[in-house]
C-alpha positions as CSV (number, residue, x, y, z in Angstrom):
1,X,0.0,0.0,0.0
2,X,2.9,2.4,0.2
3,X,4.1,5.2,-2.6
4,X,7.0,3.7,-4.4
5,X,10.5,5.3,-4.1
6,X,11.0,8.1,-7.2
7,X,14.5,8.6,-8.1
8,X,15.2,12.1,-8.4
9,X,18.3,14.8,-8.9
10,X,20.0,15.7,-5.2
11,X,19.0,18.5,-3.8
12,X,21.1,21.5,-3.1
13,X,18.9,24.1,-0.7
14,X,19.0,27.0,1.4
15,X,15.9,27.7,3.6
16,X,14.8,29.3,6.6
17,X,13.3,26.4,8.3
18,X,14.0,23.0,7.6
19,X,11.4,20.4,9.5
20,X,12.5,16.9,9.8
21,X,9.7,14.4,10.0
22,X,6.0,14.6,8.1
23,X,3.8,12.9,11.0
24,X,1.5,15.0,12.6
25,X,4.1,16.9,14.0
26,X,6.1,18.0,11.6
27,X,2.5,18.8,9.9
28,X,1.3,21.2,12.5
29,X,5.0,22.9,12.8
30,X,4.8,23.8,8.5
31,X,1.2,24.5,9.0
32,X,2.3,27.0,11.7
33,X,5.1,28.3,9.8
34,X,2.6,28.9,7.1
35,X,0.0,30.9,8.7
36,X,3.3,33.3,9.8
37,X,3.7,34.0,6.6
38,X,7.0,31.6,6.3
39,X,7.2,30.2,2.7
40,X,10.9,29.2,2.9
41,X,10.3,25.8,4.3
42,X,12.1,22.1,3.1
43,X,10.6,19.1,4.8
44,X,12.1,15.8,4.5
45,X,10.1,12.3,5.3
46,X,11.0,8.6,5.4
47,X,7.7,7.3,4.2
48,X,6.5,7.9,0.4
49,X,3.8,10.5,2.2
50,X,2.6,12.6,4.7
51,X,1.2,11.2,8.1
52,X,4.1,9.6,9.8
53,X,3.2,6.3,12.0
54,X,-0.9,6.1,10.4
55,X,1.4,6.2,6.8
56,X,3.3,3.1,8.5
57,X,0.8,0.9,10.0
58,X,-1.9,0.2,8.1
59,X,-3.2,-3.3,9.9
60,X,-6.8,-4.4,10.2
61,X,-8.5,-2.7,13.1
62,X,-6.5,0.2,13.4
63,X,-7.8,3.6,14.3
64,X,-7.0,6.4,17.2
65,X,-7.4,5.5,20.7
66,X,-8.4,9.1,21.6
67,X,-11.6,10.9,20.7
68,X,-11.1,12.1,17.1
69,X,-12.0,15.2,17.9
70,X,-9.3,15.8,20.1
71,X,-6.6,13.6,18.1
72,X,-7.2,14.9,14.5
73,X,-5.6,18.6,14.7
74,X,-6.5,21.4,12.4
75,X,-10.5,20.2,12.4
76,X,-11.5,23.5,11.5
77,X,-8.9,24.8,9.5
78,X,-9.2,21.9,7.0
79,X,-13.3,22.0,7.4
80,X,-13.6,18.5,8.1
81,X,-15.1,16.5,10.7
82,X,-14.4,12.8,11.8
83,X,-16.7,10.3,10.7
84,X,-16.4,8.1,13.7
85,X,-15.9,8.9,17.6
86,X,-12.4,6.5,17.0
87,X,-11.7,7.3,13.7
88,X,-10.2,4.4,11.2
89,X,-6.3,4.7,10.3
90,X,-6.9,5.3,6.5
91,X,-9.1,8.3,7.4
92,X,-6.5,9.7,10.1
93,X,-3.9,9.2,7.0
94,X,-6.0,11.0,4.4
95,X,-6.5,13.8,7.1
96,X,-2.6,14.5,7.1
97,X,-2.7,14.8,3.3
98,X,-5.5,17.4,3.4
99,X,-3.7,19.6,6.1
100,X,-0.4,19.0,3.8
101,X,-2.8,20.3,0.5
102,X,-4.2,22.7,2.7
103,X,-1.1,24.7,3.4
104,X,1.0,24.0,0.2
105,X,3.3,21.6,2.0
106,X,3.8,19.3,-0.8
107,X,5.4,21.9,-2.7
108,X,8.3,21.7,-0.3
109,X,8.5,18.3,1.1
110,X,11.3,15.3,0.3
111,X,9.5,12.0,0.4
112,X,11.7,8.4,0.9
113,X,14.5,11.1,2.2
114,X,16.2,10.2,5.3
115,X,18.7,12.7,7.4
116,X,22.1,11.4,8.1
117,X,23.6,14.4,9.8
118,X,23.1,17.9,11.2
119,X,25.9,20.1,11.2
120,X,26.0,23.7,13.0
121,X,28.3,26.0,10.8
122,X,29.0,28.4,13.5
123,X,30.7,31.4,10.7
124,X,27.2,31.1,9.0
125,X,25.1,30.7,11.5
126,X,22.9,28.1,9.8
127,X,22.4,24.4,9.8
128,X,24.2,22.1,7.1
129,X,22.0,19.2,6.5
130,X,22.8,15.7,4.7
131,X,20.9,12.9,4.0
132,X,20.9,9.6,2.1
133,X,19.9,10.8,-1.1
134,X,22.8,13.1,-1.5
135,X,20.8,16.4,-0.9
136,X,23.0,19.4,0.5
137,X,20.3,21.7,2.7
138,X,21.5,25.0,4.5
139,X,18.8,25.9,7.1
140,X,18.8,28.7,9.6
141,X,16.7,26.4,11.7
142,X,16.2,22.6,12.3
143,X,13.0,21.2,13.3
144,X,13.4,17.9,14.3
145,X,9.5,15.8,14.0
146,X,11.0,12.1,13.3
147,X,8.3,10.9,16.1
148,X,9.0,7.6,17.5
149,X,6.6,5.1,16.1
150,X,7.7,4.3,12.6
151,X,10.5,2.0,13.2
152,X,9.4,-1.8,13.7
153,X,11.1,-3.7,16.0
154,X,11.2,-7.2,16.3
155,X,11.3,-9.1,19.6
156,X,14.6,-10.6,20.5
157,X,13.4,-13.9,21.2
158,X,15.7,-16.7,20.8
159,X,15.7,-18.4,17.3
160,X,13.4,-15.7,15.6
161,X,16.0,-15.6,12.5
162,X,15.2,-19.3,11.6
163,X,11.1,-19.0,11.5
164,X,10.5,-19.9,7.9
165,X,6.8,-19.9,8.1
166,X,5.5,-16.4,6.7
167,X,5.8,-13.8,9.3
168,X,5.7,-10.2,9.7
169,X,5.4,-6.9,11.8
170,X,2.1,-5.2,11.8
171,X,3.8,-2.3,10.9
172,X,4.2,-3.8,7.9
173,X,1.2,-5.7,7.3
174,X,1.3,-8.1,4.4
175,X,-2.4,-7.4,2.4
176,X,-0.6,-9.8,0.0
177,X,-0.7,-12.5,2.2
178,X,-4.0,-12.2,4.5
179,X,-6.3,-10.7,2.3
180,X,-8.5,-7.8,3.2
181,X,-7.9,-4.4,4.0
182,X,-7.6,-2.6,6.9
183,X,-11.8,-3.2,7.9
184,X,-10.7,-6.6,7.9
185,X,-12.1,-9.4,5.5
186,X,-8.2,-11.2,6.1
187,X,-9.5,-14.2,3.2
188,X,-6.2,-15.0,3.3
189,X,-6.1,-17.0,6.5
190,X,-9.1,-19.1,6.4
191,X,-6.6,-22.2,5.8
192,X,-3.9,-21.0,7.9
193,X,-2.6,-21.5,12.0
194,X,-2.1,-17.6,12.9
195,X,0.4,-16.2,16.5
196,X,0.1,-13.0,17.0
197,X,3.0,-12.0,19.5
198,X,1.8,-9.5,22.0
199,X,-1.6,-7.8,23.6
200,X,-0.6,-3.9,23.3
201,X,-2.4,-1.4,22.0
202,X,-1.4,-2.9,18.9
203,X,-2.5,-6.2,19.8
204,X,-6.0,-5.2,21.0
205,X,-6.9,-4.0,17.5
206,X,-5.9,-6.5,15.1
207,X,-6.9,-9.8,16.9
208,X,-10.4,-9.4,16.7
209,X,-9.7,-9.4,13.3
210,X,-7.1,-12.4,12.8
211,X,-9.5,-14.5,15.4
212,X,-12.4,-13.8,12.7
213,X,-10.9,-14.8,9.5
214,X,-8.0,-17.5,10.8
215,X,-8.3,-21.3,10.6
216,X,-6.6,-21.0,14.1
217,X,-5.4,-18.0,15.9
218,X,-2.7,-18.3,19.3
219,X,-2.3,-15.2,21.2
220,X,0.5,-15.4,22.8
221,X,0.5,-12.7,25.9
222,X,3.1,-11.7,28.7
223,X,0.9,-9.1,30.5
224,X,-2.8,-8.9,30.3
225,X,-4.1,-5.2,29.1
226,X,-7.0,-3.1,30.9
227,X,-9.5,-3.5,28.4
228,X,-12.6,-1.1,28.8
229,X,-15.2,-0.5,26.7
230,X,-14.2,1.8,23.2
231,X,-18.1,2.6,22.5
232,X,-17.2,3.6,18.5
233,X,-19.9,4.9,16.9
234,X,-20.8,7.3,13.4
235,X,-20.8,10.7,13.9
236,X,-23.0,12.6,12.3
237,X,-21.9,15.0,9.5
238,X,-23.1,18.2,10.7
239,X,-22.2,17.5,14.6
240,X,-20.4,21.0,14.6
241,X,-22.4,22.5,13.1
242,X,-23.9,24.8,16.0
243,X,-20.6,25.4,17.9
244,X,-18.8,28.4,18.0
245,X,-15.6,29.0,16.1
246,X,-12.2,27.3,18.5
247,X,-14.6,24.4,19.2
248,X,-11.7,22.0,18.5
249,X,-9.0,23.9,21.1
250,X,-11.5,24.1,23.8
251,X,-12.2,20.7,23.1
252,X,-9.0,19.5,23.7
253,X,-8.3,21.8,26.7
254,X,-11.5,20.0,27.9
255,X,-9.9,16.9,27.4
256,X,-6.3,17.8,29.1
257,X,-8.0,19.7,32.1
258,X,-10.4,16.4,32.8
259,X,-7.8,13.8,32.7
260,X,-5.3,16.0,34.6
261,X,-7.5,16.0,37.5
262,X,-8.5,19.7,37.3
263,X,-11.7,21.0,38.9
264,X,-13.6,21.2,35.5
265,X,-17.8,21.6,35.5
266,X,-18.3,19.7,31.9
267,X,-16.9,17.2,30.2
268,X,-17.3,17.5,27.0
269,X,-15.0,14.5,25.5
270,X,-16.6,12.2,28.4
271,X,-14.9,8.9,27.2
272,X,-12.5,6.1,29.1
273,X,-9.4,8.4,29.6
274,X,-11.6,11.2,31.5
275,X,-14.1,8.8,33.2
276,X,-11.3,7.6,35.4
277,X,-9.9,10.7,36.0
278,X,-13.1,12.2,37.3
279,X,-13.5,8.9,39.4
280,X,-10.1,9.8,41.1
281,X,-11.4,13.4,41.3
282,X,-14.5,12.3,42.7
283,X,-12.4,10.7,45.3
284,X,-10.7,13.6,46.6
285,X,-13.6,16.5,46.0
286,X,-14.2,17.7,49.7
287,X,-10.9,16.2,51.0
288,X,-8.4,18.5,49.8
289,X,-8.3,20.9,52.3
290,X,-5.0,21.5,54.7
291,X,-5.5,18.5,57.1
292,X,-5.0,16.3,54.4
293,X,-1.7,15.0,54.3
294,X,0.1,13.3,51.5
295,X,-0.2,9.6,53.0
296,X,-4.1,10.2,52.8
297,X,-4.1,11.7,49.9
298,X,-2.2,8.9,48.6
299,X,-4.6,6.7,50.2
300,X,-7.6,8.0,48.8
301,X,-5.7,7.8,45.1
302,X,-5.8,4.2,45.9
303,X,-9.0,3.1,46.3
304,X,-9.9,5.0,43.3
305,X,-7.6,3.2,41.3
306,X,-8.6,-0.2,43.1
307,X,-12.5,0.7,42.1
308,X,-11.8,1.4,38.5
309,X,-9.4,-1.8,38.3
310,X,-12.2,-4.3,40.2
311,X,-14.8,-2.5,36.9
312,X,-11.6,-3.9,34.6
313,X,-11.7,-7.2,35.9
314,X,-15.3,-7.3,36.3
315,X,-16.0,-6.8,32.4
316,X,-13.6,-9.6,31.6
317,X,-15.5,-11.9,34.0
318,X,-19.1,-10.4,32.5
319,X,-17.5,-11.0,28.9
320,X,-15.5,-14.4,28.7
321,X,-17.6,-17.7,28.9
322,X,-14.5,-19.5,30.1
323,X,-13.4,-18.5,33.8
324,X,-9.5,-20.0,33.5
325,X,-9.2,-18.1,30.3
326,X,-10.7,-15.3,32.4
327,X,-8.1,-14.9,34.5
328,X,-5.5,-14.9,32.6
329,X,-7.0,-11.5,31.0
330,X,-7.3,-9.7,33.9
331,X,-4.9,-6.8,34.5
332,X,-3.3,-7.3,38.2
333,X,-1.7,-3.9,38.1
334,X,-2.2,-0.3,39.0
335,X,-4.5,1.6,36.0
336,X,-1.4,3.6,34.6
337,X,1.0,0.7,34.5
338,X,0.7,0.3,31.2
339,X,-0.9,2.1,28.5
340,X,-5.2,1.4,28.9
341,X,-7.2,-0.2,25.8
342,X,-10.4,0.2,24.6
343,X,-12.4,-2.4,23.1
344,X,-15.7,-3.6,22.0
345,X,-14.5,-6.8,20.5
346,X,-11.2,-7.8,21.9
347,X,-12.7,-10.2,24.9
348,X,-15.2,-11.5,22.9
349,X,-12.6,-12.9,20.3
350,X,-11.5,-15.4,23.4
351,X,-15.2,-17.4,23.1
352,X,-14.4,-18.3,19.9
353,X,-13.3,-21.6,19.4
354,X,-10.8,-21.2,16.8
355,X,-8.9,-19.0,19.3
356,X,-6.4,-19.9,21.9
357,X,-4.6,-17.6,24.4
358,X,-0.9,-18.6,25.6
359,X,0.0,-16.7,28.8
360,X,3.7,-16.6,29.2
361,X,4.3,-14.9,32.1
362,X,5.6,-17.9,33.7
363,X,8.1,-18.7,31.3
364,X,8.7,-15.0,31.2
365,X,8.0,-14.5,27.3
366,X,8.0,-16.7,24.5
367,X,10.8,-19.3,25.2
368,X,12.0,-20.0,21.3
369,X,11.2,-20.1,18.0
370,X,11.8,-23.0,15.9
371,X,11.3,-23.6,12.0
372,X,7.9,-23.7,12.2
373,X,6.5,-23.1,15.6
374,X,6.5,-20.9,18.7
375,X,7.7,-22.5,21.9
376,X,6.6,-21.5,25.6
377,X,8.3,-23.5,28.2
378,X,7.8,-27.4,27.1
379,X,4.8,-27.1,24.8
380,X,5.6,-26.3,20.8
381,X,2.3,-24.7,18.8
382,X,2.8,-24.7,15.3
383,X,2.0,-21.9,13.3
């Protein structure tokens, strides 16, 4: 699915601002630049177009884990609206090409063009730039955008190198060899025994998914995930319609004040993220005066996280027909641990009978890989 690399002539540039990286934040820092009036800009990008880690990672399921409305900047100055409360990856990608349209970015962007060093020429006072197609930039100032989700990384688990079954990152996702797109339909794997390594973020996404369309699917897990309920719906097109012009800043001020804890009257986002945050601040309202010392607020912190924790566990318990399986889903940590989930799907994959979960936190991870097969401790499921 990705733009092919274009061989071109090198470069040889001298700009105001150079901005390294075309994810969303290199985006908003030319869109910036822009609206200042800047038009000596050069932005250089790994990927074949704009959007950074939703131009990477295309796999089935994907889409933001934060209210669109909040996640997708520049709402307003593009004049689009989300279609869904969660919206898909391809849409959040198409997004980043419109801002990119929208202020003329294209005109000054380097696709498939790495930077391989940043020199400060101190007689100049400017910025000598290489990178790995042999362009020669001079740049009063460097923005540096690269983001830190574009890179796959594969696990170092012994004997990975010698899997010869097909296998790659989702990342990466091979449509060539699964079929479907990224709304699923994965035809692909209706003959085939699927692992999927990890229950992430990632994870959460694609195995309802894998679980529908694979002859067999393991899920092999070291750490269960809080999984609360995602509640994705269709927005309608005209939901802004009636609000005021800044509807998307003091939306996402909302959305910061609420989940920092602040004393806010409305919640306009009111999803997962500031549900528990106003459960913790529910906690403390009326105890925060002076006699309150830190071991009782701490206290008090506590028990709110306990509550919203035992509503965790409670879901998998209300979800999953199988009580051993169960278990081995419920999160045993604090709430912030590691990185909540939302789901409407994920749990329910684990009643279906083509699907089989491997918890390896007793062997601490996936033990080997062999030819053909993932190992965890004694037992050897081929894939």
């Amino acid at each position: 699915p990705y733009t092919p690399r274009q061989e071109r002539a090198a470069k040889s540039d001298r700009v105001e601002v150079l901005i390294v990286g075309g994810g969303f934040g290199g985006l908003l820092t030319g869109a910036r630049l822009r609206e200042a009036g800047f038009d000596s800009i050069r932005m250089t990008e790994e990927g074949g177009d704009f959007g950074g880690t939703w131009y990477w990672n295309r796999y089935p399921g994907i889409h933001c884990d934060i209210e669109s409305s909040v996640y997708m900047p520049l709402l307003e100055e593009v004049r689009t609206v989300p279609s869904r409360r969660y919206a898909p990856g391809e849409e959040i990608r198409r997004h980043a090409a419109a801002i990119a349209e929208r202020f003329r970015l294209y005109d000054d962007v380097l696709f498939h063009t790495r930077v391989t060093a940043l020199r400060w020429d101190e007689d100049d006072a400017e910025w000598q730039v290489c990178t790995d197609r042999g362009d020669r930039i001079r740049a009063r100032y460097v923005v540096v955008s690269s983001g830190t989700l574009s890179q796959p990384k594969l696990p170092a688990i012994p004997g990975v190198e010698s899997f010869r079954r097909h296998t790659f990152h989702t990342s990466r996702w091979d449509y060539g060899y699964t079929g479907g797109d990224q709304a699923g339909g994965l035809t692909g794997l209706a003959d085939k025994r699927v692992a999927v390594v990890g229950t992430g973020a990632t994870g959460i996404q694609v195995i309802p998914h894998v679980g529908r369309d694979a002859e067999h699917l393991y899920v092999f897990q070291r750490t269960p995930s809080t999984v609360d309920v995602r509640d994705n719906r269709d927005l309608p097109r005209n939901w802004t319609s009636n609000l005021p012009q800044g509807w998307q800043r003091e939306r996402m001020e909302n959305f910061l004040a609420v989940t920092a804890g602040e004393d806010t009257e409305t919640d306009l986002v009111a999803d997962g993220w500031t549900s528990t945050a106003r459960l913790q601040r529910k906690m403390l309202s009326g105890r925060t005066d002076d006699t309150l010392d830190p071991g009782e607020r701490e206290m008090l912190d506590e028990i709110a996280d306990a509550r919203k924790m035992n509503e965790i566990r409670a879901r998998v318990d209300a979800t999953l027909d199988d009580p051993a399986t169960a278990e081995l889903l419920k999160p045993w940590y604090r709430y912030m641990c590691k990185r909540p989930t939302f789901s409407d799907h994920y749990l329910q994959t684990f009643n279906r009978p083509n699907v089989t979960l491997i918890d390896t936190a007793d062997t601490g991870g996936i033990t080997a890989m062999t030819e053909t097969a993932v190992v965890v401790g004694d037992a050897e499921y081929e894939v």
